[in-house]
N, CA, C and O of each residue as an XYZ file, in Angstrom:
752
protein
N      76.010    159.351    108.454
C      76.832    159.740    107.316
C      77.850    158.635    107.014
O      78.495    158.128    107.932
N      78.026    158.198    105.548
C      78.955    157.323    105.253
C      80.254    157.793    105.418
O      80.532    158.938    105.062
N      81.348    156.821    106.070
C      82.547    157.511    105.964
C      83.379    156.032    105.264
O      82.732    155.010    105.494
N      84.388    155.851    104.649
C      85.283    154.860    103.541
C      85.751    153.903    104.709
O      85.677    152.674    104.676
N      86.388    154.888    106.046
C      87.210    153.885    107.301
C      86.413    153.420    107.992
O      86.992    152.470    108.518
N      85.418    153.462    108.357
C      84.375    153.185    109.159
C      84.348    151.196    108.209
O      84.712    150.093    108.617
N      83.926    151.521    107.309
C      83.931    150.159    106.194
C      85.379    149.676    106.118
O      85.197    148.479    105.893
N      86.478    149.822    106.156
C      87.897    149.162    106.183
C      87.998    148.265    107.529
O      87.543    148.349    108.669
N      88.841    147.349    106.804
C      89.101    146.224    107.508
C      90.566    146.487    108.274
O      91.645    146.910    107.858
N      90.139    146.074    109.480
C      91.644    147.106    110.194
C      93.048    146.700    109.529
O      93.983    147.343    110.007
N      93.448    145.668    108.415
C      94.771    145.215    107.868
C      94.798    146.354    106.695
O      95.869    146.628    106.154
N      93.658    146.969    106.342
C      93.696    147.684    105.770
C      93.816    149.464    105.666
O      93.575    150.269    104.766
N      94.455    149.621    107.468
C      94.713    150.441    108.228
C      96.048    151.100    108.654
O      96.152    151.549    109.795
N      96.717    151.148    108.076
C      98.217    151.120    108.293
C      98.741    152.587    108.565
O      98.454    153.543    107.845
N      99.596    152.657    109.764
C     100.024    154.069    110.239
C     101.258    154.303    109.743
O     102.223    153.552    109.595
N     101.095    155.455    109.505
C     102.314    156.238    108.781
C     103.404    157.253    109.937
O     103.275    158.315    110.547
N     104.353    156.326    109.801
C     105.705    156.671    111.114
C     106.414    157.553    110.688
O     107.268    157.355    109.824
N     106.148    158.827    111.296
C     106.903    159.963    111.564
C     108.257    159.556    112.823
O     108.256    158.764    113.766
N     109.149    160.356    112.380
C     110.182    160.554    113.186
C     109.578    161.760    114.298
O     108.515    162.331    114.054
N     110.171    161.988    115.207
C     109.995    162.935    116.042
C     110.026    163.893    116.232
O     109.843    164.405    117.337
N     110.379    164.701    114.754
C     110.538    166.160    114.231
C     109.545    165.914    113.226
O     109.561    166.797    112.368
N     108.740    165.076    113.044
C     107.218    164.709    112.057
C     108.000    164.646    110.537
O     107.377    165.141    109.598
N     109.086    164.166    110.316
C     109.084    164.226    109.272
C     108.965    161.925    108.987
O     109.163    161.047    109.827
N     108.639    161.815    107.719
C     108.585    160.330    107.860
C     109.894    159.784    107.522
O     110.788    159.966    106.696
N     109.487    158.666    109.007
C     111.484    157.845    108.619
C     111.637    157.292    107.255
O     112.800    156.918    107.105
N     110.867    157.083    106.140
C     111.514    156.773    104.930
C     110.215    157.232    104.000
O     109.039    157.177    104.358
N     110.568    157.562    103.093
C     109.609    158.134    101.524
C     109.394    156.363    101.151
O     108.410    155.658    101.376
N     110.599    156.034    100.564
C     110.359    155.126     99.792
C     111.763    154.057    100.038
O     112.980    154.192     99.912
N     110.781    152.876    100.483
C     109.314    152.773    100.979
C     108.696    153.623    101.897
O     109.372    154.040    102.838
N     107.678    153.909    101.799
C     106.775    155.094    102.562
C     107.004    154.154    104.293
O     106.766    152.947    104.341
N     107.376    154.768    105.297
C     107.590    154.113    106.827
C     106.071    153.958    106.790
O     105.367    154.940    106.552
N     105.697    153.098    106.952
C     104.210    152.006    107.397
C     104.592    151.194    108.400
O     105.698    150.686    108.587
N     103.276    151.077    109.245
C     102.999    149.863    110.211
C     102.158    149.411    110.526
O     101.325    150.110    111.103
N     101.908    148.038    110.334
C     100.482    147.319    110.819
C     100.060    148.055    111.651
O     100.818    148.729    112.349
N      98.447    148.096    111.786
C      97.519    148.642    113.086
C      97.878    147.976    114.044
O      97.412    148.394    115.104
N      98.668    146.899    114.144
C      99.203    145.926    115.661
C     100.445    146.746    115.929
O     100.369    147.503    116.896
N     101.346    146.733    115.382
C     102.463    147.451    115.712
C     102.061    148.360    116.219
O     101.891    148.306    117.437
N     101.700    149.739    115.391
C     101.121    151.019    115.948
C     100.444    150.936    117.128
O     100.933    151.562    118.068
N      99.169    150.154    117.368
C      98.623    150.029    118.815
C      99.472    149.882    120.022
O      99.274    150.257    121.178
N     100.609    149.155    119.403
C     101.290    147.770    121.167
C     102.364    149.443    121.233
O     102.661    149.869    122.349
N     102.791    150.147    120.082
C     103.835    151.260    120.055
C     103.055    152.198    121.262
O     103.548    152.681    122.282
N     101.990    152.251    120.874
C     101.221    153.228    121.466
C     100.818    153.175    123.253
O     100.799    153.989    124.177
N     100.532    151.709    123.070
C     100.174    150.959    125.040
C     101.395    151.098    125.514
O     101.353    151.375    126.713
N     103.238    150.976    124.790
C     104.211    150.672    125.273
C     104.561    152.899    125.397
O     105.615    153.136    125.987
N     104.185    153.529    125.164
C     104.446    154.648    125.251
C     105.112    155.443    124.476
O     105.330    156.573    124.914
N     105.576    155.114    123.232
C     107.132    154.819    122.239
C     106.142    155.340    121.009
O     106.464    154.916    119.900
N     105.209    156.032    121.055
C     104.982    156.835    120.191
C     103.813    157.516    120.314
O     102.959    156.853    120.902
N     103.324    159.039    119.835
C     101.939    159.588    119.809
C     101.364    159.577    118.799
O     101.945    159.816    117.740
N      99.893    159.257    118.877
C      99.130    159.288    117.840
C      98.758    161.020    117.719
O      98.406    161.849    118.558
N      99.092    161.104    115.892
C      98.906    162.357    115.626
C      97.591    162.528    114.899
O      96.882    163.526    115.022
N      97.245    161.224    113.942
C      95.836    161.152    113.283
C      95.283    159.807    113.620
O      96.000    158.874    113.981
N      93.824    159.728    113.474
C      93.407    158.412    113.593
C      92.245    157.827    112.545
O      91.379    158.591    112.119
N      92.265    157.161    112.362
C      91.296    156.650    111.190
C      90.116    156.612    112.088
O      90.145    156.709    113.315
N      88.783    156.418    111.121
C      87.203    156.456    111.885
C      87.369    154.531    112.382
O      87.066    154.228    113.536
N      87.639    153.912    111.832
C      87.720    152.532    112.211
C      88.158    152.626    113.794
O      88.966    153.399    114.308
N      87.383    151.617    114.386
C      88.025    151.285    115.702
C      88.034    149.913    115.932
O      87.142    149.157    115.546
N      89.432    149.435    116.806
C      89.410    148.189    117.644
C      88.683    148.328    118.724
O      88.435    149.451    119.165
N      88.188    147.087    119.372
C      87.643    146.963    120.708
C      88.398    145.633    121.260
O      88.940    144.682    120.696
N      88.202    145.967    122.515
C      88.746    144.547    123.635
C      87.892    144.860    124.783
O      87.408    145.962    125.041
N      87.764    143.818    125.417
C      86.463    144.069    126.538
C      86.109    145.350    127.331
O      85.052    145.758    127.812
N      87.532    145.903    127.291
C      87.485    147.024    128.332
C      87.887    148.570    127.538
O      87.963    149.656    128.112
N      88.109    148.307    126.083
C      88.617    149.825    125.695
C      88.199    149.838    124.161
O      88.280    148.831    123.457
N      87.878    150.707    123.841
C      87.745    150.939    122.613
C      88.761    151.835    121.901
O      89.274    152.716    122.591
N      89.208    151.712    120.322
C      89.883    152.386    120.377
C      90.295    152.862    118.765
O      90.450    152.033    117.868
N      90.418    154.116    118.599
C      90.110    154.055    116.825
C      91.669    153.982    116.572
O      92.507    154.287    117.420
N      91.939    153.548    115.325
C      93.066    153.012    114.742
C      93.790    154.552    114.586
O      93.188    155.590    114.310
N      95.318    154.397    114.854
C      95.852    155.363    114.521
C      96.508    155.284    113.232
O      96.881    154.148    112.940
N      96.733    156.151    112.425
C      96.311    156.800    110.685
C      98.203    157.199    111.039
O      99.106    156.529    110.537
N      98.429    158.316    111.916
C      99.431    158.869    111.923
C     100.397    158.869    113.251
O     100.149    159.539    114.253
N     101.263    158.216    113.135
C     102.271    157.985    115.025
C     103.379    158.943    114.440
O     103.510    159.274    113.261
N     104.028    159.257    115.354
C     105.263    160.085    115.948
C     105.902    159.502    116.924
O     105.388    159.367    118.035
N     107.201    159.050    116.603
C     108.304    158.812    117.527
C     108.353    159.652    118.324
O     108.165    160.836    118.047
N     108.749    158.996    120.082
C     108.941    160.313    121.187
C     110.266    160.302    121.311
O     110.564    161.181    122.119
N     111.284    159.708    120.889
C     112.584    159.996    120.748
C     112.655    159.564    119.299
O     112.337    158.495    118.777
N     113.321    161.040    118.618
C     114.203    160.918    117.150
C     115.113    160.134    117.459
O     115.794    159.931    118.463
N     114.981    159.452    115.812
C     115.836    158.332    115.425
C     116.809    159.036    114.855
O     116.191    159.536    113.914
N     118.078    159.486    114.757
C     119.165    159.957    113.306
C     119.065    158.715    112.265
O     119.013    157.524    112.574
N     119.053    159.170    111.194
C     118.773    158.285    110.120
C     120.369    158.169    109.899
O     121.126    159.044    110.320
N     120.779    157.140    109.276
C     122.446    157.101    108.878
C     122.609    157.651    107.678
O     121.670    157.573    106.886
N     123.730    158.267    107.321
C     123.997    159.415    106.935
C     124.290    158.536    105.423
O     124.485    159.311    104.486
N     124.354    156.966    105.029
C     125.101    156.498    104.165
C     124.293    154.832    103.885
O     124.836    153.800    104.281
N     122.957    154.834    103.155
C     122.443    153.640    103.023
C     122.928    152.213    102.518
O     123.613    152.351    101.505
N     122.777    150.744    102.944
C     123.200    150.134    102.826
C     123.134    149.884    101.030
O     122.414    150.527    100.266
N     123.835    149.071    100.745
C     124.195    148.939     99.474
C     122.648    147.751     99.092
O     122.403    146.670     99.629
N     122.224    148.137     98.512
C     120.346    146.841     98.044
C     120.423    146.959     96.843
O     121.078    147.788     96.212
N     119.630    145.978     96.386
C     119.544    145.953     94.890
C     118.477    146.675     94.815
O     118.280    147.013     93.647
N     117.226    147.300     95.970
C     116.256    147.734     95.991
C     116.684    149.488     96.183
O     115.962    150.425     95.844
N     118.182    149.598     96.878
C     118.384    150.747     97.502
C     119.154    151.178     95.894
O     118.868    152.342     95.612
N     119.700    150.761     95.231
C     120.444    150.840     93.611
C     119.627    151.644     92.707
O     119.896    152.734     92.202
N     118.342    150.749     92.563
C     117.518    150.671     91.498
C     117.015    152.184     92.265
O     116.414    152.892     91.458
N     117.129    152.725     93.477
C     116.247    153.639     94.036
C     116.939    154.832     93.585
O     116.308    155.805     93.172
N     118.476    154.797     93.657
C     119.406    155.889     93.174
C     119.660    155.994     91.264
O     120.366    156.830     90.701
N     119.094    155.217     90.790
C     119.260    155.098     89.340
C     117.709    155.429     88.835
O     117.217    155.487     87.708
N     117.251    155.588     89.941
C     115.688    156.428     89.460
C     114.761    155.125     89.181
O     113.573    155.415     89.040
N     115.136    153.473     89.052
C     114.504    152.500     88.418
C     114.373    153.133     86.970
O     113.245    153.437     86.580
N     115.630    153.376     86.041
C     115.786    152.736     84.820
C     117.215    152.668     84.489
O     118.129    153.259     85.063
N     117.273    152.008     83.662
C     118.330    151.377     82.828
C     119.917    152.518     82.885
O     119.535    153.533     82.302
N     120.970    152.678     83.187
C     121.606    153.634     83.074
C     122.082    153.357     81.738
O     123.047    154.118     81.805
N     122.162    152.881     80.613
C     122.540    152.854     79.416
C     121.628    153.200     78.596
O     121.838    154.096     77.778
N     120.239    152.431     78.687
C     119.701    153.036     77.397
C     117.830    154.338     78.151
O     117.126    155.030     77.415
N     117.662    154.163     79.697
C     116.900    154.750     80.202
C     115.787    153.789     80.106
O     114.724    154.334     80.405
N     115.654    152.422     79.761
C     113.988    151.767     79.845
C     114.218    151.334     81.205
O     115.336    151.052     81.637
N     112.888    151.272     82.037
C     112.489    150.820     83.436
C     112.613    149.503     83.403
O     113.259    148.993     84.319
N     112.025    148.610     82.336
C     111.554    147.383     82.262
C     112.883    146.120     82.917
O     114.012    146.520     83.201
N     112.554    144.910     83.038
C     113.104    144.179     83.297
C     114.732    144.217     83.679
O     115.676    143.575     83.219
N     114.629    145.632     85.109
C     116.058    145.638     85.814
C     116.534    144.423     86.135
O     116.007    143.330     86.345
N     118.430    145.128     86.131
C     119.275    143.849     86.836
C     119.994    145.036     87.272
O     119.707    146.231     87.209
N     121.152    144.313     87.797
C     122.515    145.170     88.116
C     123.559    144.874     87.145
O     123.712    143.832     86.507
N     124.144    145.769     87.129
C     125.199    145.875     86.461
C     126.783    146.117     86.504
O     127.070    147.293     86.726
N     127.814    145.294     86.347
C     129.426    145.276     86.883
C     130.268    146.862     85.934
O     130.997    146.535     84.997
N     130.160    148.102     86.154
C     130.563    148.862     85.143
C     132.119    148.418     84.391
O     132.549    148.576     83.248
N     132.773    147.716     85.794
C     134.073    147.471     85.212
C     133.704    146.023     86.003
O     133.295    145.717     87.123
N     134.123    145.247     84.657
C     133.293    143.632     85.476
C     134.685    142.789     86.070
O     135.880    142.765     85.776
N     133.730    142.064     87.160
C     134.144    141.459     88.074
C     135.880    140.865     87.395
O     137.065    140.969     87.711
N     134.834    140.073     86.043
C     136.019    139.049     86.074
C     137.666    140.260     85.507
O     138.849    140.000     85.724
N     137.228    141.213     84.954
C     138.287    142.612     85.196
C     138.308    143.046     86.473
O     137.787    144.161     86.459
N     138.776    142.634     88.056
C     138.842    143.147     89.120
C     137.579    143.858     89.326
O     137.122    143.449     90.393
N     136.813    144.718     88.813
C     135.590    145.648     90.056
C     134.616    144.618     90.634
O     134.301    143.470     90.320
N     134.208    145.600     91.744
C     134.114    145.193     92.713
C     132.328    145.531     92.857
O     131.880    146.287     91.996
N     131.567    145.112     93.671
C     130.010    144.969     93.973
C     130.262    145.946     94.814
O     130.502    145.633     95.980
N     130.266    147.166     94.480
C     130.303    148.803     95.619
C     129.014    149.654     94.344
O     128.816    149.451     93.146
N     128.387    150.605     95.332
C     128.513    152.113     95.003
C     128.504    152.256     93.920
O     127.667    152.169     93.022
N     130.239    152.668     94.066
C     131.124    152.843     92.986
C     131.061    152.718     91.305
O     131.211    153.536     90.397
N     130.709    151.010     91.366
C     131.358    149.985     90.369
C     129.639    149.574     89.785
O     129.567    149.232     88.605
N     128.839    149.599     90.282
C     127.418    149.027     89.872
C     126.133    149.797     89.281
O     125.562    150.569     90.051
N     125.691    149.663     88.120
C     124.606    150.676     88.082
C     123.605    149.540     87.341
O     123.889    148.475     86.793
N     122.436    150.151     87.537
C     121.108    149.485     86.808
C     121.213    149.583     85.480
O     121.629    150.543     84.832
N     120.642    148.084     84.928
C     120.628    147.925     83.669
C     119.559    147.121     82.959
O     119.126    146.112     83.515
N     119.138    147.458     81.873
C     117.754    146.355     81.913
C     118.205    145.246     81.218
O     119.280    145.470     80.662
N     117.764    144.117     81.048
C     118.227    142.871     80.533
C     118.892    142.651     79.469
O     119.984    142.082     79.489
N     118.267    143.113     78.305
C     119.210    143.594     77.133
C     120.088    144.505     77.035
O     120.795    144.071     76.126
N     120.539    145.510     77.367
C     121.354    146.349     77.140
C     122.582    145.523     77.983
O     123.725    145.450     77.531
N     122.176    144.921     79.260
C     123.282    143.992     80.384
C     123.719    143.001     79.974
O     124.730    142.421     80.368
N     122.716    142.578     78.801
C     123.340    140.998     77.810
C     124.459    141.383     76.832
O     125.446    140.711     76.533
N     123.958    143.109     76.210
C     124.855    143.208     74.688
C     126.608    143.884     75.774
O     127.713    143.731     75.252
N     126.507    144.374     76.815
C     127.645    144.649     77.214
C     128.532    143.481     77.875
O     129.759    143.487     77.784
N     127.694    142.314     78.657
C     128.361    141.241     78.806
C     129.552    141.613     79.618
O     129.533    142.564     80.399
N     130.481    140.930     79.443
C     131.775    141.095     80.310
C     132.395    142.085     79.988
O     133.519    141.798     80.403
N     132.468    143.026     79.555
C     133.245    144.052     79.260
C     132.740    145.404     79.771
O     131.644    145.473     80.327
N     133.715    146.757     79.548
C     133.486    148.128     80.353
C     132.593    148.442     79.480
O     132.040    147.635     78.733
N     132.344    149.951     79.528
C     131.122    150.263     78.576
C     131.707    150.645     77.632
O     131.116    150.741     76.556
N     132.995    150.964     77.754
C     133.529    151.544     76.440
C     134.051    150.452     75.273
O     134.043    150.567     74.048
N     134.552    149.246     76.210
C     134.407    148.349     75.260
C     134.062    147.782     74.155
O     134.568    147.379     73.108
N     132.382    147.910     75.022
C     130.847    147.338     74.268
C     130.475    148.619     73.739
O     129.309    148.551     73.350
N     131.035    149.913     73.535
C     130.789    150.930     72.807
C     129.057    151.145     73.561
O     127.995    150.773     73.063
N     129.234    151.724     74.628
C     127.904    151.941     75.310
C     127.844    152.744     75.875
O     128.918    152.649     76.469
N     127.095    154.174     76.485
C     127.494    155.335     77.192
C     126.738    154.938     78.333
O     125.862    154.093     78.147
N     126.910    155.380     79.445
C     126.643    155.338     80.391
C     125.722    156.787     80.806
O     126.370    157.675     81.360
N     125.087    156.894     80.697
C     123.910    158.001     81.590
C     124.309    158.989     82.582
O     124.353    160.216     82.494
N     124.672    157.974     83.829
C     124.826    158.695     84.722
C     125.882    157.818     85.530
O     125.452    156.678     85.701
N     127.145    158.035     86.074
C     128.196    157.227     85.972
C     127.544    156.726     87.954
O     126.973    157.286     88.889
N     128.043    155.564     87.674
C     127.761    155.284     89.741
C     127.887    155.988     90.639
O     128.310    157.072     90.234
N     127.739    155.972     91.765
C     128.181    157.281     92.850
C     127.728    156.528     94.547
O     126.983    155.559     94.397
N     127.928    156.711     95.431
C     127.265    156.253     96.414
C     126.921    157.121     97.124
O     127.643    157.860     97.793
N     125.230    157.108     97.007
C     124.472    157.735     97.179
C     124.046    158.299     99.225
O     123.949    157.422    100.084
N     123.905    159.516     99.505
C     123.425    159.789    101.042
C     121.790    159.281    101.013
O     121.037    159.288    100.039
N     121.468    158.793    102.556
C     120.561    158.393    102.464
C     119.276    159.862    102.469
O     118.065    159.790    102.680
N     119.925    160.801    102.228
C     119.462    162.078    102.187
C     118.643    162.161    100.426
O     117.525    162.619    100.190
N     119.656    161.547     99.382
C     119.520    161.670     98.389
C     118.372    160.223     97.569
O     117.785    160.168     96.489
N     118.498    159.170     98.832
C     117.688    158.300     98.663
C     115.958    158.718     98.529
O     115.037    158.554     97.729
N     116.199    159.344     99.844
C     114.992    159.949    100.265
C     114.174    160.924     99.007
O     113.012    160.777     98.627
N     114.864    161.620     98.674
C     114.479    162.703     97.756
C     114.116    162.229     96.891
O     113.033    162.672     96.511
N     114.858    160.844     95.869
C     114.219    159.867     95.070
C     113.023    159.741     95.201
O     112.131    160.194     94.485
N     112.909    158.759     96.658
C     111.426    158.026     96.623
C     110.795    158.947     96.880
O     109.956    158.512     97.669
N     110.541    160.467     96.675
C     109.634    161.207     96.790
C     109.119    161.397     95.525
O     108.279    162.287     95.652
N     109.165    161.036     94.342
C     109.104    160.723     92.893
C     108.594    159.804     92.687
O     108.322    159.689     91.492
N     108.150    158.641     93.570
C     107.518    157.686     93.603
C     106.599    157.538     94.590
O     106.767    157.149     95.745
N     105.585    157.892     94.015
C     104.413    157.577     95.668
C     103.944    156.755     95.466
O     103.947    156.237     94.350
N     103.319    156.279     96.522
C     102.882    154.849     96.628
C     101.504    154.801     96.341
O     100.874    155.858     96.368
N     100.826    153.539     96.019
C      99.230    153.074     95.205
C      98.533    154.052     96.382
O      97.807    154.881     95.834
N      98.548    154.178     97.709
C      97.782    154.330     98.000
C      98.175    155.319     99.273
O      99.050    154.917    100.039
N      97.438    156.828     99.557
C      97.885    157.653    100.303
C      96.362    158.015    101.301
O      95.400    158.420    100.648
N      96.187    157.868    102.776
C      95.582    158.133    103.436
C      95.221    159.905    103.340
O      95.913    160.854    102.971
N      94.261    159.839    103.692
C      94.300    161.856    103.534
C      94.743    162.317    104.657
O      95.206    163.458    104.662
N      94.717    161.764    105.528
C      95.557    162.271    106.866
C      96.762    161.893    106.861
O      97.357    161.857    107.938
N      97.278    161.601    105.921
C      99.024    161.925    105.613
C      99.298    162.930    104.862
O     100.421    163.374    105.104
N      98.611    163.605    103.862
C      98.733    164.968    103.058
C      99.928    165.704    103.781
O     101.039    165.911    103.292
N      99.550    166.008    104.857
C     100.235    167.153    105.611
C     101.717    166.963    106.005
O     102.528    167.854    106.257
N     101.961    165.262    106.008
C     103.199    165.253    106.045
C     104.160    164.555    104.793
O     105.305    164.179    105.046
N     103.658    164.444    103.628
C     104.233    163.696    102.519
C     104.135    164.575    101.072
O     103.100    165.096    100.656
N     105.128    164.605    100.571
C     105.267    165.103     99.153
C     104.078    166.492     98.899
O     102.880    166.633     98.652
N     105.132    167.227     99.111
C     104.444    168.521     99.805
C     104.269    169.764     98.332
O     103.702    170.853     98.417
N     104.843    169.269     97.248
C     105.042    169.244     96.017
C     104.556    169.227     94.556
O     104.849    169.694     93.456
N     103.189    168.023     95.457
C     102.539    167.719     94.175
C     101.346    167.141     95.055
O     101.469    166.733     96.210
N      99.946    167.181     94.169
C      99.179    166.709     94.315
C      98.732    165.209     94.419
O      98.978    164.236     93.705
N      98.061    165.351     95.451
C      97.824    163.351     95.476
C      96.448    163.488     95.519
O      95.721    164.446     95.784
N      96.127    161.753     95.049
C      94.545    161.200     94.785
C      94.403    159.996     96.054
O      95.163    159.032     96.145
N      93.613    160.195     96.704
C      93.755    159.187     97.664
C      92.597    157.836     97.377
O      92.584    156.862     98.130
């Protein structure tokens, strides 16, 4: 019987890292790890395989099918307060524009600009797409007569999470179903 993993190339194998209460240490980006990582995690004891793909490695003495799904044996606490990214920004602004709502060609944005005292926080920064960030220029939004959407905030990494669950990724193993976006239907 044909099976899809059996034909995958093990780089094309990547395990999906549960925390130790099975939930995954990040949505988005979805927690992934090379089939090397996952294996050496696995020989070093520092995690259980919960699913495994039909693909297997071999080495002279063991065979061994790729694991699909690991579990941490000690929970990690996730920090309660994510670092400030231009990747972690765009993640709390949904990836679009907080002035006019287009996705296209993000930047960041100074709400009260620099060269007016604010500051690169949280606070003070929201996504903006190229044009709308050109016509406001150095000035507040009220200035540039511009509304703002949804005003800055600094976001829990609780609320990060919930984001990237709105964004799934190109490509979902079927033996992750059970632990990802529990919500909506996926195409694998």
């Amino acid at each position: 019987m044909y099976h899809p993993d059996l034909l995958r190339h093990p780089e094309g194998c990547p395990a999906l890292v549960l925390n130790a209460d099975y939930t995954p240490l990040s949505y988005y980006p979805l927690s992934l790890w090379p089939w090397q990582t996952a294996v050496k995690a696995v020989f070093l004891e520092r995690v259980d395989i919960v699913a495994a793909y039909e693909r297997e490695v071999h080495s002279p003495s063991l065979a061994m099918k790729l694991p699909s799904v690991i579990a941490l044996r000690q929970y990690v606490r996730p920090s309660e307060y994510p670092a400030f990214t231009r990747f972690n920004l765009f993640l709390r602004d949904r990836f679009s524009c907080q002035y006019c709502g287009d996705p296209r060609e993000l930047t960041f944005d100074h709400v009260t600009p620099r060269a007016q005292g604010g500051r690169t926080t949280w606070d003070n920064v929201a996504t903006a797409c190229a044009p709308c960030n050109l016509k406001k220029g150095g000035r507040t939004p009220r200035e540039a007569h511009m509304h703002i959407l949804r005003h800055p905030f600094r976001p829990t990494s609780w609320q990060l999470q919930e984001h990237g669950r709105s964004f799934p990724p190109n490509y979902l193993h079927d033996s992750w179903r059970d632990y990802l976006y529990w919500d909506i239907e996926l195409e694998a």
